[in-house]
C-alpha positions as CSV (number, residue, x, y, z in Angstrom):
1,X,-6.4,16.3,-9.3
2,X,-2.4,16.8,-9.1
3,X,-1.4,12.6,-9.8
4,X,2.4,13.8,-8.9
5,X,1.1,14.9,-5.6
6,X,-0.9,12.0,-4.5
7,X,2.1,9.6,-5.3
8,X,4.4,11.5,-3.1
9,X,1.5,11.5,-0.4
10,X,1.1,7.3,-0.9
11,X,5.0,7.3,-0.6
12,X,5.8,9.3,2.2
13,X,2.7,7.6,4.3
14,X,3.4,4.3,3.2
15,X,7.1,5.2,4.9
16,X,5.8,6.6,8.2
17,X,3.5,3.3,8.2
18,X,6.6,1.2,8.1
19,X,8.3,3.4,10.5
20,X,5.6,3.3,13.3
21,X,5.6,-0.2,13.0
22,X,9.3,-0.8,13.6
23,X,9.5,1.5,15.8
24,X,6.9,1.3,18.7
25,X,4.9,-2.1,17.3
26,X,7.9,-4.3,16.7
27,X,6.5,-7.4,17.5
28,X,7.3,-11.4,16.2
29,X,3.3,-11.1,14.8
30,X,4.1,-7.7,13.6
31,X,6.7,-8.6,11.1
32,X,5.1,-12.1,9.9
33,X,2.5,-9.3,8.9
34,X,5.0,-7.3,7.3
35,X,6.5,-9.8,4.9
36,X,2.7,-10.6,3.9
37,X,2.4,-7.3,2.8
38,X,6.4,-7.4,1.4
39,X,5.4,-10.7,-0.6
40,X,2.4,-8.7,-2.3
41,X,4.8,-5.4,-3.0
42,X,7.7,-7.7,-4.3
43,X,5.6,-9.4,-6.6
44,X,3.9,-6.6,-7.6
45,X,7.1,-5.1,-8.9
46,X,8.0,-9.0,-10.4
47,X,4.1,-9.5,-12.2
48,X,4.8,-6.1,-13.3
49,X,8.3,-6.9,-15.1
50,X,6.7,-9.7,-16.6
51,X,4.5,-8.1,-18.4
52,X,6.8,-5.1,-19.8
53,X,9.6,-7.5,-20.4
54,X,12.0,-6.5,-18.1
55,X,14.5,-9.4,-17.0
56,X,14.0,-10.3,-13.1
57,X,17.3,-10.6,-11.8
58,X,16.5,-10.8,-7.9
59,X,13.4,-12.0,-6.2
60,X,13.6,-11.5,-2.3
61,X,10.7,-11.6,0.1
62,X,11.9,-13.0,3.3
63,X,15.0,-10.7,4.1
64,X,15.5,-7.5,6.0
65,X,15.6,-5.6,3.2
66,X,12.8,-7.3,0.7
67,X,13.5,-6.2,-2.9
68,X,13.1,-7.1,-6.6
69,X,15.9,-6.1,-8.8
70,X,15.7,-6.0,-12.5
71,X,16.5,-5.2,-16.4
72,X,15.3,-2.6,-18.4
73,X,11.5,-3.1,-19.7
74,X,10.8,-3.4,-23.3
75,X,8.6,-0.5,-23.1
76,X,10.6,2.5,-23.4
77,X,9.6,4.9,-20.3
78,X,6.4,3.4,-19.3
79,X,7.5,0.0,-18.5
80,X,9.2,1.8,-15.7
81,X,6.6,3.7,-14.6
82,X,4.4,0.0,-14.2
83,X,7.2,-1.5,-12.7
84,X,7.5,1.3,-10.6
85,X,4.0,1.9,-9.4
86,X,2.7,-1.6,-9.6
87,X,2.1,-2.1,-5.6
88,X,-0.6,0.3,-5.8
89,X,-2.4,-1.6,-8.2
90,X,-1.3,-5.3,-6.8
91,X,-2.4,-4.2,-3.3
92,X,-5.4,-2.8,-3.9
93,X,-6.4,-5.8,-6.0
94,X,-5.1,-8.0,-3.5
95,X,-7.4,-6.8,-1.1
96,X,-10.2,-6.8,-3.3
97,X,-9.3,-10.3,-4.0
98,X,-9.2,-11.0,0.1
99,X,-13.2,-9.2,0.4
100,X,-14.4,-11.2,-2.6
101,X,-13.4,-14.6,-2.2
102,X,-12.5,-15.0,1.6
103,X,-14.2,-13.1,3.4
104,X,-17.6,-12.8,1.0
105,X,-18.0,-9.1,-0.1
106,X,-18.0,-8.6,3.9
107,X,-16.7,-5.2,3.4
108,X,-19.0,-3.0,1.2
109,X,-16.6,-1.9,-1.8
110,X,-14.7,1.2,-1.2
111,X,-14.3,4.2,-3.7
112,X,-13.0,7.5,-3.5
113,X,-14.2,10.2,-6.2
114,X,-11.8,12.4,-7.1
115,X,-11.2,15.0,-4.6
116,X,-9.6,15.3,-1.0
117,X,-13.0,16.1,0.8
118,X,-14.2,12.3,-0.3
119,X,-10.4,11.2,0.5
120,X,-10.3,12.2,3.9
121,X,-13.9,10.6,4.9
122,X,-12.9,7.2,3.0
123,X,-10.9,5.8,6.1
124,X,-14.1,7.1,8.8
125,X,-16.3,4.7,6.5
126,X,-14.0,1.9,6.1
127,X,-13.1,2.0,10.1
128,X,-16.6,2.2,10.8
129,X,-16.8,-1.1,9.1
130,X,-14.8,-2.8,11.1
131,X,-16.2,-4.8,14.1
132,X,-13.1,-7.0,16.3
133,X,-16.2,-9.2,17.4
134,X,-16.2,-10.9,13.7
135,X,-13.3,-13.1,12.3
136,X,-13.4,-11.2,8.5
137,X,-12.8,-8.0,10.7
138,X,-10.0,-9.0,12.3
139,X,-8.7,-10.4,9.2
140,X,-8.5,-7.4,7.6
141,X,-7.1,-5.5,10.7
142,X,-4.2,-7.8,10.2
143,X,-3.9,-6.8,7.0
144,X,-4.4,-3.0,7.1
145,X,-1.2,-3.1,10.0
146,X,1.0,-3.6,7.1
147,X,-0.7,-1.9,4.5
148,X,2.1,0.6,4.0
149,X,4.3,-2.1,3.1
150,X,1.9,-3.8,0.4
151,X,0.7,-0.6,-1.2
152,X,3.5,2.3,-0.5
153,X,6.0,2.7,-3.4
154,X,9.8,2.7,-1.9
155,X,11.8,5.9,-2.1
156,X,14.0,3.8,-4.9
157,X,11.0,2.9,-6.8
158,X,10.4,6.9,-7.3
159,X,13.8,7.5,-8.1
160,X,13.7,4.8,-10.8
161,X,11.1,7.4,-12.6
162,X,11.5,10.7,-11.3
163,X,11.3,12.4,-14.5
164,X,7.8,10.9,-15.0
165,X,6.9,11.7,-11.8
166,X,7.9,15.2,-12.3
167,X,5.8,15.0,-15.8
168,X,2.8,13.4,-13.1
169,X,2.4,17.1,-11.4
170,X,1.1,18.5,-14.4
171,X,-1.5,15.3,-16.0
172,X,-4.6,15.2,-14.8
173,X,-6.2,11.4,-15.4
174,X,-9.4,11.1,-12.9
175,X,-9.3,7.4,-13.0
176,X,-5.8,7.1,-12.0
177,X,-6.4,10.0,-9.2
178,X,-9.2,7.9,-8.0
179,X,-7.0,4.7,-7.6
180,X,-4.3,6.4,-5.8
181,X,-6.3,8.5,-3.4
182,X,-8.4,5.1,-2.3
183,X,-4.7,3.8,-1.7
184,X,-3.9,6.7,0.2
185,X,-6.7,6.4,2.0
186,X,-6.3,2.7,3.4
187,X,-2.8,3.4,4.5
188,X,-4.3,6.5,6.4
189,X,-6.3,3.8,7.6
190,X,-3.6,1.6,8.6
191,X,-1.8,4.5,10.8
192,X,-5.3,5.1,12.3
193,X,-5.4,1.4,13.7
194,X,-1.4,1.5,14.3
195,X,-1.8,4.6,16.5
196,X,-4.5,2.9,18.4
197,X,-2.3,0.1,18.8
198,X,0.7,1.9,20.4
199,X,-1.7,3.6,22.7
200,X,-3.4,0.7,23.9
201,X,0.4,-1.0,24.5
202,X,1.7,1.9,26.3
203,X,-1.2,1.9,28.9
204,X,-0.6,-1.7,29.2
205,X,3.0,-1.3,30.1
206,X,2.2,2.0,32.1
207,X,0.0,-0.7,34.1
């Protein structure tokens, strides 16, 4: 399972999440949703720094442009690469966190093996999950309408370590595949629900 390619897939997603968002679904609720899933990204990328030892030099959620700027990590190479890809990990775990203790394992837990064919089913099962009726459901379909911006590495953050990325294309580590292909997956998800969404609004204003 190519690691550099699934990445590129979780950015460029993650960056057509944002964009249908701001673009059709630009809404006062909409970006209070957004800088929930900012908050988790940002601090992703600050946790992260933390722990390599990288000097946090900007913290900023709550801005147009939400961003954590910082020194070089005390691990050589892969401090960047943590730093870098650390909203994957935070926002999956964040959500994890949300099922467990919020809304009590409502959500049966979601895993992708390692190949596309399980990838591609992942969001039918966790869509089929979701019922508007119940208050966890809707919960999590607040959630998932900014789940691009918790999980999706920025364009920047890929720059920071494009020669590992580059390296990623040729590693095979199951595990790691496994992780990003469930966070590709739930941003798949989240364009799903967001397409729904602008569909629903435009027959409403066709009205």
């Amino acid at each position: 399972m190519n690691l550099g390619l699934i990445i590129i897939l979780i950015v460029i997603f993650g960056y057509i999440s944002n964009w249908l968002n701001w673009r059709y679904i630009n809404y006062k609720i909409t970006h209070f949703l957004y800088y929930i899933g900012a908050f988790v990204h940002e601090s992703s990328h600050a946790l992260a720094c933390v722990v390599t030892g990288a000097k946090i030099d900007e913290y900023r959620v709550f801005t147009s442009q939400p961003h954590v700027t910082h020194g070089k990590s005390k691990l050589p190479l892969l401090g960047g690469v943590i730093i870098s890809s650390a909203p994957i990990f935070g926002g999956l775990l964040f959500l994890f966190l949300v099922n467990h203790y919020l809304l009590g394992e409502h959500f049966a837990v979601i895993s992708v093996n390692s190949d596309w064919h399980s990838m591609l089913w992942e969001p039918l099962r966790v869509l089929a999950q979701l019922r508007p009726w119940e208050w966890q459901s809707l919960v999590m379909l607040l959630l998932f309408i900014n789940i691009g911006a918790m999980i999706g590495p920025s364009v920047q953050d890929m720059k920071n370590v494009w020669p590992v990325l580059i390296l990623l294309f040729f590693i095979n580590i199951p595990p790691l595949a496994d992780i990003g292909l469930l966070a590709l997956s739930l941003i798949i998800v989240n364009i799903i629900i967001q397409i729904f969404l602008i569909v629903c609004i435009s027959i409403y204003k066709a009205i």
